[in-house]
N, C-alpha and C positions, 0 to 999 in steps of 0.2 A: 429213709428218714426225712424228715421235713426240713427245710431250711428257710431260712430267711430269705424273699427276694431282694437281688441286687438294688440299691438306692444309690446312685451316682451323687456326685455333688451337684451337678445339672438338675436333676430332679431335684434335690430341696431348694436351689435357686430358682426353680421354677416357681415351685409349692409359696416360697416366698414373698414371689413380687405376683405374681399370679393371683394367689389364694385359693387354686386345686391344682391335684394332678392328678392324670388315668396313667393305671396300668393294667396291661392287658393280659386277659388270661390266670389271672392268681386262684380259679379257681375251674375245676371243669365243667363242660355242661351236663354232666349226668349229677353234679353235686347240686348243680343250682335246680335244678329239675325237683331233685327230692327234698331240698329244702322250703320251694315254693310247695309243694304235696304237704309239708309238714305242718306250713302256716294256713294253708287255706282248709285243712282237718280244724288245727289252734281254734283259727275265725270262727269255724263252722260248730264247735264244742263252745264257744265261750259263750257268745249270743246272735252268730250270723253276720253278715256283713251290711252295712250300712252306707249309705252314700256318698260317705266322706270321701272315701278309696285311702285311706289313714289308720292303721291299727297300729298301738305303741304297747308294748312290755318291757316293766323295769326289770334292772339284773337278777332278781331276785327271784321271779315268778315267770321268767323266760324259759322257751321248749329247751332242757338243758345239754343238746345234741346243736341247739344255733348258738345259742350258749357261747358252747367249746367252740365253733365253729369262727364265731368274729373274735375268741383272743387266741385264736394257735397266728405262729410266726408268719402266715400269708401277709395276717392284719398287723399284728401287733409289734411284728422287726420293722414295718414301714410306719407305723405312728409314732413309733419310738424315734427312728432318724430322723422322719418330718417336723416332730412338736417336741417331745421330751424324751427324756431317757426314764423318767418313773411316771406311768398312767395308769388309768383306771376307766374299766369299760363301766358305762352308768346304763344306757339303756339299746335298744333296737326297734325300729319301725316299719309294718310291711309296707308299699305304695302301690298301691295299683288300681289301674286304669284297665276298662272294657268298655262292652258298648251301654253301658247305663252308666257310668262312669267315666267319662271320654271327654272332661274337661281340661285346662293347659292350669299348670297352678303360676298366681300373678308373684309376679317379682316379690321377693323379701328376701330378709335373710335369718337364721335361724335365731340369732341371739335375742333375737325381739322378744320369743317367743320363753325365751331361760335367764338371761341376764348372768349377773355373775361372771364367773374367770371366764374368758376365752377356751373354746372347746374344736374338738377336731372331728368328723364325721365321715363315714365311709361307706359311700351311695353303692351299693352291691349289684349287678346287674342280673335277677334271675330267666328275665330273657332279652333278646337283642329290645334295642331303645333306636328310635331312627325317631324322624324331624315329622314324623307321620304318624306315629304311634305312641307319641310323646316323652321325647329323651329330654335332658336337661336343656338350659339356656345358661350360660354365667356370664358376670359383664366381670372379666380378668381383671386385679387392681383392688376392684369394690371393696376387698376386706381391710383398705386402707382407709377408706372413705367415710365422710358423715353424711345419715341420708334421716329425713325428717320419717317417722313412722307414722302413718295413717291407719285408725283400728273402724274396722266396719263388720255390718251384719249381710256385707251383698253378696252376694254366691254363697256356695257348698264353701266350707272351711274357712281356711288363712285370714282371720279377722284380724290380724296385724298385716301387713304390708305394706309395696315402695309404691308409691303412682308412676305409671308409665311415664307421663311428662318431666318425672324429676330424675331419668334415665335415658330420655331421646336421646340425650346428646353423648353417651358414653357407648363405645364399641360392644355389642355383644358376640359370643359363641355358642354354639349349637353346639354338642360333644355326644354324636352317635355313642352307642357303645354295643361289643356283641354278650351273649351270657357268659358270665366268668371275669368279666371287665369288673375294677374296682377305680372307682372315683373320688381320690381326698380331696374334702376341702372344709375352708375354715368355716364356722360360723359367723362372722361377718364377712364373708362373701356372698354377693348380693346372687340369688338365682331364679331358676323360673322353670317351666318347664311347656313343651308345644301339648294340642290338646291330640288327643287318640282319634283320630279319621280313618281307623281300619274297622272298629269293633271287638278287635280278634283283645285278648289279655296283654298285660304288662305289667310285671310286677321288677320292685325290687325292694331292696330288703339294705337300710341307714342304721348301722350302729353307730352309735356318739362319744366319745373317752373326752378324759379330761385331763390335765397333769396333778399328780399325787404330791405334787410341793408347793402349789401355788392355792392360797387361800379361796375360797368358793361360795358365795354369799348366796346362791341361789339355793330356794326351797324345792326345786321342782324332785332332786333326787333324794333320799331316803339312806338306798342301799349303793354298793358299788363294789366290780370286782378288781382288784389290784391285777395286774397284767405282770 
């Protein structure tokens, strides 16, 4: 039977002043293995992959085996102690990085991109993430912080983001992670990621919930599943 992982009060004081936390393992490698097989079929049915390294599906129209998969208790007993006790899973996104695809994504953070309540996200690791193959960056704190947003048309994607200059000065972390690793963190926590200097794949797979009490102004979601 499936159970909830343990969440210490250390971990939501982390989650708190931080603005993520990894835990290790919440999922095995043979799952995350056939859940990337599942999305990269999805990509290849819907219309192919494109250069973004970015595919998003709302809760609505999502493969309903990843579905089940980001609100059974791995995800959703640790979103629950982290953020609230009533949520709602809104959407999932794949990321991945190869050798045509092997850029570092520029600091931001999510809420630019949604606005609205404060949301909580869960960066999924469907294969190891190292500082070479491009795993995250977070500057710890950031989700307390005010940072000016700059919207541009330069590179593939993220046409909101932070400018490097307006983060020199603030400590970053790199957060390897192996497959199975799961990474909270808020939406205004500022992040990043290094670019893919292997070639070889890198996926992984950000579902996003919200809390079901707190009012939501943002138009981006439609549909939602209660958790």
């Amino acid at each position: 039977m499936m159970t909830t992982p343990t969440v210490t009060d250390r971990d939501v004081q982390q989650y708190q002043s931080a603005g993520y936390i990894k835990f290790d393992r919440l999922y095995d490698p043979e799952t995350m293995l056939a859940w990337k097989s599942r999305l990269q079929k999805q990509i290849a049915r819907d219309d192919g992959a494109d250069g973004s390294g970015v595919r998003v599906w709302m809760s609505d129209v999502i493969d309903p085996v990843l579905r089940d998969g980001v609100c059974d208790l791995r995800i959703a007993g640790i979103v629950r102690q982290l953020y609230d006790d009533d949520v709602e899973f809104l959407s999932a996104k794949a990321v991945f990085k190869n050798a045509g695809v092997d850029y570092g994504s520029p600091w931001h953070h999510d809420y630019m991109y949604w606005g609205g309540s404060n949301k909580l996200s869960a960066w999924i690791a469907l294969d190891d993430a190292t500082p070479d193959n491009g795993c995250l960056k977070v500057i710890p704190g950031s989700h307390t912080m005010t940072f000016t947003q700059t919207s541009t048309d330069r590179g593939p994607g993220f046409i909101h983001r932070i400018e490097q200059e307006d983060v020199a000065d603030l400590p970053g972390e790199t957060v390897p992670v192996n497959r199975g690793d799961v990474i909270f963190f808020s939406d205004r926590t500022v992040h990043s990621s290094h670019p893919n200097q292997t070639g070889e794949d890198r996926w992984s797979f950000i579902s996003t919930y919200r809390s079901a009490c707190v009012p939501d102004s943002s138009d981006v979601w439609e549909t939602s599943v209660r958790l």
